[in-house]
C-alpha positions as CSV (number, residue, x, y, z in Angstrom):
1,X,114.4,-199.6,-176.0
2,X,116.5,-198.5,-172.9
3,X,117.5,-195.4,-172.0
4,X,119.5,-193.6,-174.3
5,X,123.3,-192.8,-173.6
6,X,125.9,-191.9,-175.8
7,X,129.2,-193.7,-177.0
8,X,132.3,-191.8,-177.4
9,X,134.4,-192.7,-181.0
10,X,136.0,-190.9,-183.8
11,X,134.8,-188.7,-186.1
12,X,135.9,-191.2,-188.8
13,X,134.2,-194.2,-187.1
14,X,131.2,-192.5,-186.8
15,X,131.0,-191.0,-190.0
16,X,131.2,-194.8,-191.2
17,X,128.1,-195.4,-189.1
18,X,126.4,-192.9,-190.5
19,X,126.9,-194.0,-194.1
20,X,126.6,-198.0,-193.2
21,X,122.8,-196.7,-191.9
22,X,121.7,-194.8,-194.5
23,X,122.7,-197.9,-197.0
24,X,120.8,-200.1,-194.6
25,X,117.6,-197.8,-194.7
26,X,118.2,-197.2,-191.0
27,X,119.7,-194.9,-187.9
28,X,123.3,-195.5,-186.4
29,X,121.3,-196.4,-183.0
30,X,119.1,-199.4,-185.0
31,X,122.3,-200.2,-186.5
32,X,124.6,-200.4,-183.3
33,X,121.7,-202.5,-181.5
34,X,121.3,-205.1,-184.9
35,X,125.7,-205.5,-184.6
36,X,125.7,-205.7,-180.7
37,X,122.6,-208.0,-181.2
38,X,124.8,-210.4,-183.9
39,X,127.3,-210.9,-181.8
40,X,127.6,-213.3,-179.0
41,X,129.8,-213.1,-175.6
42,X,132.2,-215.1,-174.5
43,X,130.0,-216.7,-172.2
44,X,126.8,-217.4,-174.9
45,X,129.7,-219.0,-177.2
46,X,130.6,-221.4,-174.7
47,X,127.0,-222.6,-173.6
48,X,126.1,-222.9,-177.3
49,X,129.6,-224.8,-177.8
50,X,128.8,-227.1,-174.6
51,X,124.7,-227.3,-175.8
52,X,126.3,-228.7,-179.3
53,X,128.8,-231.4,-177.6
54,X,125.7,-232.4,-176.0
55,X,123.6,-232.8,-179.2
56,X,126.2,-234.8,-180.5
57,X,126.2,-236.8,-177.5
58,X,130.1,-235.7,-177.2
59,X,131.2,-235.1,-173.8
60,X,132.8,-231.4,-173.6
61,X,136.1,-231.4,-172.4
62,X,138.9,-228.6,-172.2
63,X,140.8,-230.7,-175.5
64,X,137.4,-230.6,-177.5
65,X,136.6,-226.7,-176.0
66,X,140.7,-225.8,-178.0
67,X,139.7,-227.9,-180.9
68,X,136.2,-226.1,-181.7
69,X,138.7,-222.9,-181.3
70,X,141.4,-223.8,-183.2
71,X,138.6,-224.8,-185.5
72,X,136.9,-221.2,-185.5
73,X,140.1,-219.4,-185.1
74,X,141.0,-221.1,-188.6
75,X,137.9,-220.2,-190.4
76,X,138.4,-216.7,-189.4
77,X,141.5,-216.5,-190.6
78,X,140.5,-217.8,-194.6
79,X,137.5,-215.5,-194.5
80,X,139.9,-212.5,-193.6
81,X,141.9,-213.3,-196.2
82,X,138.9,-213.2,-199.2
């Protein structure tokens, strides 16, 4: 682990932290690392997307680039509504 620092949020975010670790058996700072860790950045989304295409043998153009997120956009949508 890197040095520590501290993040700055509400009392009521952090509170929610602290009770998401303790169900998970673990400490806000192993939890904030395992969520940072999950998610991908912008540019990790788009060389998985273009290492996919390529699989696929699909050239990856800026019309298949808005259909894949159109496509995800969609899906994110229906799971926010469960």
């Amino acid at each position: 682990m890197g040095k520590a620092t501290s993040i700055k949020t509400s009392e009521e975010v952090r509170d929610r932290l602290r009770i998401l670790a303790a169900e998970r058996g673990t400490t806000i700072t192993e939890l904030l690392e395992e969520l940072a860790n999950r998610e991908l950045t912008a540019a990790e989304r788009e060389q998985r997307a273009s290492e996919a295409a390529q699989e696929l043998g699909i050239e990856y153009t800026e019309q298949v680039q808005r259909a894949g997120e159109d496509a995800w956009a969609r899906i994110r949508a229906h799971q926010g509504a469960a």
